[in-house]
C-alpha positions in Angstrom: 101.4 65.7 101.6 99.8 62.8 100.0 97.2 65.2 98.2 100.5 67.1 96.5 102.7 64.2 95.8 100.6 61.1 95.8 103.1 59.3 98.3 101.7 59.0 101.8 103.0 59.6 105.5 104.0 55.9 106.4 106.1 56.7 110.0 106.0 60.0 112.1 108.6 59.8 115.0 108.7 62.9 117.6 109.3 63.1 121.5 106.8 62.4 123.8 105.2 66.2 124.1 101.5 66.9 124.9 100.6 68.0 120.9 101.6 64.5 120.2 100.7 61.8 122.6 96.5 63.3 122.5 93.8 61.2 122.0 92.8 63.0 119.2 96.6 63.1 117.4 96.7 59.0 118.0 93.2 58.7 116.1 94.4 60.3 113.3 97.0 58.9 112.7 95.3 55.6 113.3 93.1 56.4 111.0 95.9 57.5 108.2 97.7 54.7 109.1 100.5 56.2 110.2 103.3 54.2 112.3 103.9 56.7 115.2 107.4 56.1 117.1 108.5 58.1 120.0 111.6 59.1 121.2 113.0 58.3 124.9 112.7 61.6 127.3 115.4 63.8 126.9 117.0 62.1 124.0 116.7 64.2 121.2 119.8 62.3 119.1 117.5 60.1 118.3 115.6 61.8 116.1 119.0 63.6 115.0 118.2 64.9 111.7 114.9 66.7 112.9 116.6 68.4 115.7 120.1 69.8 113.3 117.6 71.2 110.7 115.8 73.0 114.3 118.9 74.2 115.3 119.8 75.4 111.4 116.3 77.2 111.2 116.5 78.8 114.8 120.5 80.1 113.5 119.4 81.2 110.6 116.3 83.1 112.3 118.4 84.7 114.9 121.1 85.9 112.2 118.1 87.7 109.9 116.4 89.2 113.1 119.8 90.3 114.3 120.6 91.6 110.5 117.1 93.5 110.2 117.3 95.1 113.3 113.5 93.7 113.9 112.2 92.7 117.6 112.0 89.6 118.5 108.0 90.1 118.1 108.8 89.3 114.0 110.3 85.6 114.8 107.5 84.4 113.1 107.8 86.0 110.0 111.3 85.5 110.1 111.1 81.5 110.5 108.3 81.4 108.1 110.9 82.9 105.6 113.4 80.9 106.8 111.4 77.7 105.9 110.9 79.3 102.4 114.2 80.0 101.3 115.0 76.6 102.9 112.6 74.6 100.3 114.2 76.6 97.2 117.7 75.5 97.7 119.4 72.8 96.7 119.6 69.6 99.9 122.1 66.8 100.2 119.3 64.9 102.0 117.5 64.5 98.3 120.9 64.6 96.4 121.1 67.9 95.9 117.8 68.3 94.7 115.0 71.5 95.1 112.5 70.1 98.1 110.0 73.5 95.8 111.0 71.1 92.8 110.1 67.7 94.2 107.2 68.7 95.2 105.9 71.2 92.8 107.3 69.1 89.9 108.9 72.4 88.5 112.0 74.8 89.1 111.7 77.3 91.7 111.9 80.6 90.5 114.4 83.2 92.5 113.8 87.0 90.7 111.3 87.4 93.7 114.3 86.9 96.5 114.6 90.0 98.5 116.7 91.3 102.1 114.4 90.7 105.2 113.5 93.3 106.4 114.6 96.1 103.7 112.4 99.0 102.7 109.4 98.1 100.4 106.7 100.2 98.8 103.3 98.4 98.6 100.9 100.3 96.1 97.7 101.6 96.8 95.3 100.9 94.8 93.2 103.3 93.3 90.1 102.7 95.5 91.9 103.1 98.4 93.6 106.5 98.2 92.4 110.0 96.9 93.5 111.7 93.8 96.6 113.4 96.0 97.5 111.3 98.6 100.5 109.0 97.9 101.0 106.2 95.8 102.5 104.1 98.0 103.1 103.3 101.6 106.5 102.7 103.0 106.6 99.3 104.9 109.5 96.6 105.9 109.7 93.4 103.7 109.0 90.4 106.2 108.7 87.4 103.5 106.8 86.1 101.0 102.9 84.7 101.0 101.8 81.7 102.6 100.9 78.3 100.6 97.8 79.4 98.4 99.0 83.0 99.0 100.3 85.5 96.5 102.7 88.6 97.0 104.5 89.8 99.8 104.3 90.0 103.3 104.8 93.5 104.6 105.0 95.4 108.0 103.5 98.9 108.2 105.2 100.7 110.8 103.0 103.4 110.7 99.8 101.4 111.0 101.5 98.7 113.1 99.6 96.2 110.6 100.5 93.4 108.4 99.9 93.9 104.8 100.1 91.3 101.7 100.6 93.1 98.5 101.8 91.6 94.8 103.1 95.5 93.5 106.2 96.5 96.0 109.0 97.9 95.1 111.9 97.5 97.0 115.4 99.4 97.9 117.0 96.5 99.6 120.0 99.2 100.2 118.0 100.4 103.1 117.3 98.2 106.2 114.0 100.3 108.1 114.4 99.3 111.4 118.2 100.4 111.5 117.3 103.8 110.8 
């Protein structure tokens, strides 16, 4: 965070789980100088605002799963997707501003949105293929690449493999898994 936006992490507060009450996780942020507070056992009100954008995330992952069709085995990809279109809208937390914008320092761009889990077509390149196979392989639109990562994220059915390609086309009139 600090790298990004120059600001630094002054005050984490979470619950009292093992990934944060280590040795390891107190030395760093000792060493940051991060303030770490910890909520009473089985309170979670007090750390209200983390655990309503939990619940938003897990309804919002639940409804695109249940949309798509996918298994449960894509939650990840869902949530991951989730969190992106999350950071490009507007938030009353930052009066209404982009979270992409504040900390990008420039508009989010949306001509790249697309339906989870509609059909996609990820090239081939040239390398790849001989001079009559296809083009193109048919795959299901998961979400989009990861910080530092370009293009689409893509489910080969037929492979059972997860792709990343930056040339898809997509027919978002066609949800795969439904078929």
């Amino acid at each position: 965070m600090e790298n990004r936006t120059g600001q630094r992490v002054k005050t984490l507060r979470s619950d009292n789980g093992g990934e944060y009450t280590s040795r390891a996780f107190k030395q760093y942020l000792s060493e940051k100088g991060i303030r770490h507070q910890k909520t009473v056992p089985y309170t979670p009100m007090q750390n209200g605002v983390a655990e309503r954008i939990n619940r938003m995330i897990q309804e919002r992952v639940t409804t695109m799963l249940q949309h798509s069709g996918l298994k449960l085995e894509f939650w990840a990809e869902a949530l991951q997707t989730v969190v992106y279109l999350i950071n490009l809208l507007p938030s009353k937390a930052i009066r209404l501003e982009v979270p992409h914008a504040l900390l990008l320092g420039k508009e989010p761009t949306y001509e790249r949105l697309c339906i989870f889990g509609c059909e996609a077509y990820a090239f081939i390149p040239r390398e790849k293929r001989t001079k009559l196979s296809p083009h193109a392989m048919k795959c299901i639109f998961l979400g989009y690449g990861t910080d530092g990562e370009f293009g689409y994220r893509l489910w080969d059915p037929e492979n059972r493999r997860l792709i990343q390609s930056s040339d898809v086309v997509f027919n978002e009139d066609t949800i795969l898994s439904r078929n």
